[in-house]
C-alpha positions in Angstrom: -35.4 1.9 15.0 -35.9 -0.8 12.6 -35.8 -4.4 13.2 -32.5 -4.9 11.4 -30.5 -2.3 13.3 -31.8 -2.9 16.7 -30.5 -6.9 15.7 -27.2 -5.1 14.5 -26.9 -2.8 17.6 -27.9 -6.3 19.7 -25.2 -8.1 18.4 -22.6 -5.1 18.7 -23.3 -4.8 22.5 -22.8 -8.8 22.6 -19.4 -8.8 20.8 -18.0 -6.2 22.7 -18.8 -7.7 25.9 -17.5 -10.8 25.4 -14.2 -8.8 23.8 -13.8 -7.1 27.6 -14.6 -9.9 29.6 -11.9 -12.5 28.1 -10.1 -9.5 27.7 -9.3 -10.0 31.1 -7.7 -13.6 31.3 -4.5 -13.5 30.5 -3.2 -14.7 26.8 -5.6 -17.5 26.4 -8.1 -15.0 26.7 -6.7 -12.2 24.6 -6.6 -15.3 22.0 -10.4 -15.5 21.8 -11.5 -12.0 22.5 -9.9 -11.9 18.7 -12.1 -14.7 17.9 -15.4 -13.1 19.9 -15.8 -10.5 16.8 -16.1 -13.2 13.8 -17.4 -16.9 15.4 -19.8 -15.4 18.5 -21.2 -12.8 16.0 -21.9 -15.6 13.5 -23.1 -18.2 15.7 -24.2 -17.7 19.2 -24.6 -14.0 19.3 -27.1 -14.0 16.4 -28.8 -16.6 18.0 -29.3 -14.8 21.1 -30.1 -11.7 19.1 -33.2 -13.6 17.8 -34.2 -14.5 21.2 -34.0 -11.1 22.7 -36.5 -9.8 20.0 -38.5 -12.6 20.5 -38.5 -11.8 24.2 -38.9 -8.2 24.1 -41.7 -8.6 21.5 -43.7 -11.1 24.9 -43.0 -8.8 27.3 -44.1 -5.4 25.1 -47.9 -5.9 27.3 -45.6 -5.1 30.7 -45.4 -2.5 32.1 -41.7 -1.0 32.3 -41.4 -0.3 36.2 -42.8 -4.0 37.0 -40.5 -5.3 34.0 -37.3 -2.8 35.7 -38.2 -4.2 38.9 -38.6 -8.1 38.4 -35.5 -7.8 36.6 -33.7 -7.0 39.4 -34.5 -9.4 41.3 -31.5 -11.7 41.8 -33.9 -14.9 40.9 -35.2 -13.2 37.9 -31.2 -12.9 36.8 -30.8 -16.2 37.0 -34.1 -16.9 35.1 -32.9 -15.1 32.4 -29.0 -16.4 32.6 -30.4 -19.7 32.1 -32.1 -18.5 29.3 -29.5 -16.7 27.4 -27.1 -20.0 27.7 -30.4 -22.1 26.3 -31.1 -19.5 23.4 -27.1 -19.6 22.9 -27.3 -22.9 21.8 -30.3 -23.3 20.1 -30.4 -24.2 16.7 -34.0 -23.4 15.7 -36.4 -20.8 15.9 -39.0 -22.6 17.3 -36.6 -23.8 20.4 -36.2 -20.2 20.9 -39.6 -18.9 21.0 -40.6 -21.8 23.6 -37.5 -20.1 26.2 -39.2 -16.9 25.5 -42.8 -17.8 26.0 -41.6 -19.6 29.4 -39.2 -16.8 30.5 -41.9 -14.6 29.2 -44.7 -16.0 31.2 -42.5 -16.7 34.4 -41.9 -13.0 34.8 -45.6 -11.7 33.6 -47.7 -14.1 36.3 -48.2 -14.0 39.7 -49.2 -17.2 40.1 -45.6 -18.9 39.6 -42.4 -17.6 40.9 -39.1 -17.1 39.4 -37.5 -20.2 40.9 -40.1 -22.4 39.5 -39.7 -21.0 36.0 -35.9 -21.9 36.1 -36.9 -25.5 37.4 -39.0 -25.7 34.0 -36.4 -24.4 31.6 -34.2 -26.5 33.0 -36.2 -29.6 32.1 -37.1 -28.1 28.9 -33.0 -28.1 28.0 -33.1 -31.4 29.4 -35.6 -32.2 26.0 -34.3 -32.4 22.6 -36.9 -30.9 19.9 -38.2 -34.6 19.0 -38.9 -34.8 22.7 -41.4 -31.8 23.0 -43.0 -33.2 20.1 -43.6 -36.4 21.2 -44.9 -34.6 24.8 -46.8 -32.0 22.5 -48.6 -35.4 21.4 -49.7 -36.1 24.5 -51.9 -33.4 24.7 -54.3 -34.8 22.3 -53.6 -38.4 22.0 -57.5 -39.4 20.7 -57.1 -40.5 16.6 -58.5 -37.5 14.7 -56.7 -35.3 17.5 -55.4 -32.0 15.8 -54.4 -33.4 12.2 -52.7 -30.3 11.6 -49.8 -31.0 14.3 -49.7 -34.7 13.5 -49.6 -33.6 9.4 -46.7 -31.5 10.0 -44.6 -33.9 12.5 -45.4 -36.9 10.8 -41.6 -37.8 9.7 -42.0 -38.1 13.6 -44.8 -39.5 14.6 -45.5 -42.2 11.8 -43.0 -44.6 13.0 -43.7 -47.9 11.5 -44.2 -51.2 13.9 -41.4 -53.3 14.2 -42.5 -57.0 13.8 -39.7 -59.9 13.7 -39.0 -59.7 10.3 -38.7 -56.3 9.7 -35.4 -54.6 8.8 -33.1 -53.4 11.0 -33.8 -49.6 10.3 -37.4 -49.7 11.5 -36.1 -51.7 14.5 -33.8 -48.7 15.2 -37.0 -45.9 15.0 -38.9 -47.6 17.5 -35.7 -47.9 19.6 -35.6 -44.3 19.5 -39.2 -43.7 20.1 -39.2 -46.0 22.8 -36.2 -43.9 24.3 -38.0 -40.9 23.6 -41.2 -41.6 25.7 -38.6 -43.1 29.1 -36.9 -39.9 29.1 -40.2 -38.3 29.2 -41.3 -41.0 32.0 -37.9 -40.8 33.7 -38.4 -36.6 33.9 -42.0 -36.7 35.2 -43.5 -35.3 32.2 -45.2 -38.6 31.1 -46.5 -41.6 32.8 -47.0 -45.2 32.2 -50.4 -46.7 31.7 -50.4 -50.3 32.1 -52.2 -53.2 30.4 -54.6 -54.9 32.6 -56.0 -58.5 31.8 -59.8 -58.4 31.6 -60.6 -61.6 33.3 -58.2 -61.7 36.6 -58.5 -57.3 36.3 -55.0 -57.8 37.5 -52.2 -56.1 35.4 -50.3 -58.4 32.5 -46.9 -58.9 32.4 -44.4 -58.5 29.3 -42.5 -61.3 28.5 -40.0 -59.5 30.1 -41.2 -59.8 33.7 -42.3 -56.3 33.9 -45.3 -54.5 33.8 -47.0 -54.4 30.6 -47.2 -50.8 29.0 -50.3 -50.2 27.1 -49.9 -46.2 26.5 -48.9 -43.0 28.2 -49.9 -39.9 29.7 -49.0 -36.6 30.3 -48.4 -35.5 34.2 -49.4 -32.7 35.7 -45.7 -31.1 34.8 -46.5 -32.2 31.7 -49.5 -30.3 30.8 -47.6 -27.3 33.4 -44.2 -27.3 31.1 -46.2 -27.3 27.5 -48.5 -24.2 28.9 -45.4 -22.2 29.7 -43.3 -22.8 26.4 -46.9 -21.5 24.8 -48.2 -25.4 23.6 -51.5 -26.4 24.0 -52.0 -28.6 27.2 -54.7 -30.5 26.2 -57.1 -29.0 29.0 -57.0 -25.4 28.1 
């Protein structure tokens, strides 16, 4: 079967499940069970399509009685219903392939369980795309560190200074940046290094009473969450 029809035969299967399951609900569901065929099959259901071929194309290596049997595992479902509502929503390509990769390698390795690989696609729908770039940064922060990445993210990651007289849009980019990097913080996937005055060796405080912030880091979930969406970790 080619790649086309198993995506048309995919997307069948999908439409006519979700026809007999708001079938079900009375009126308001009869009402969109007639719009399940055109919008779902358009949007969401062609998104999940390209997830399910990314999947099946990870999981080809495994064998089909381990990949039958971690499947039914009730913690496995839920792995892969979190997945399905993530790849639902996607809106690029690239998203999708890091849900597969994670889903991928949370069923494939014995060294993590399924519980733990719902914990981490959970915080990786917690992160827009700019976000995983930015913590995709971290993994080589030195400054000739992989050119290639920082070449083609740079509408990203060339975000000019703001200085007192600049205009109000490059004020707004660093806002965002800055915002960026405390979610990160906030979700455990960064941390804060601090400035630390050479003389007293004590750390300097911002003019805002807090600690100064020099740079960041990634944490150990960090480095964890970018190996299972298949990113390089910086170590490995």
């Amino acid at each position: 079967m080619s790649k086309d029809e198993l995506t048309n035969q995919f997307a069948d299967y999908i439409a006519m499940a979700a026809k007999v399951s708001l079938g079900v609900v009375p009126f308001v569901g009869s009402l969109l069970a007639e719009l399940a065929g055109s919008v779902i099959p358009n949007q969401r259901i062609d998104r999940i399509t390209k997830f399910a071929l990314v999947l099946e194309q990870r999981l080809s290596d495994l064998e089909k009685d381990k990949l039958r049997d971690q499947v039914n595992n009730p913690d496995c479902g839920d792995l892969l219903e979190e997945g399905m509502r993530q790849a639902a929503s996607s809106l690029s390509d690239e998203r999708r392939q890091y849900i597969a990769n994670l889903i991928a390698n949370g069923i494939s390795s014995d060294e993590i369980q399924h519980h733990e690989s719902k914990h981490l696609l959970k915080l990786l729908g917690e992160l827009s795309d700019v976000e995983v770039v930015w913590l995709r940064f971290y993994a080589d922060e030195t400054i000739r560190g992989d050119e290639e990445f920082r070449e083609s993210h740079a509408a990203i990651l060339d975000v000019e200074p703001a200085h007192m007289n600049s205009p109000q849009s490059v004020h707004d980019k660093n806002s965002l940046k800055k915002s960026y990097k405390n979610h990160l913080v906030r979700l455990g996937l960064l941390q804060e290094k601090y400035a630390v005055d050479t003389q007293t060796k004590q750390p300097k405080i911002d003019n805002q009473g807090q600690l100064e912030v020099k740079g960041h880091s990634l944490t150990s979930l960090g480095r964890l969450l970018l190996r299972s969406i298949g990113l390089p970790d910086g170590l490995s």
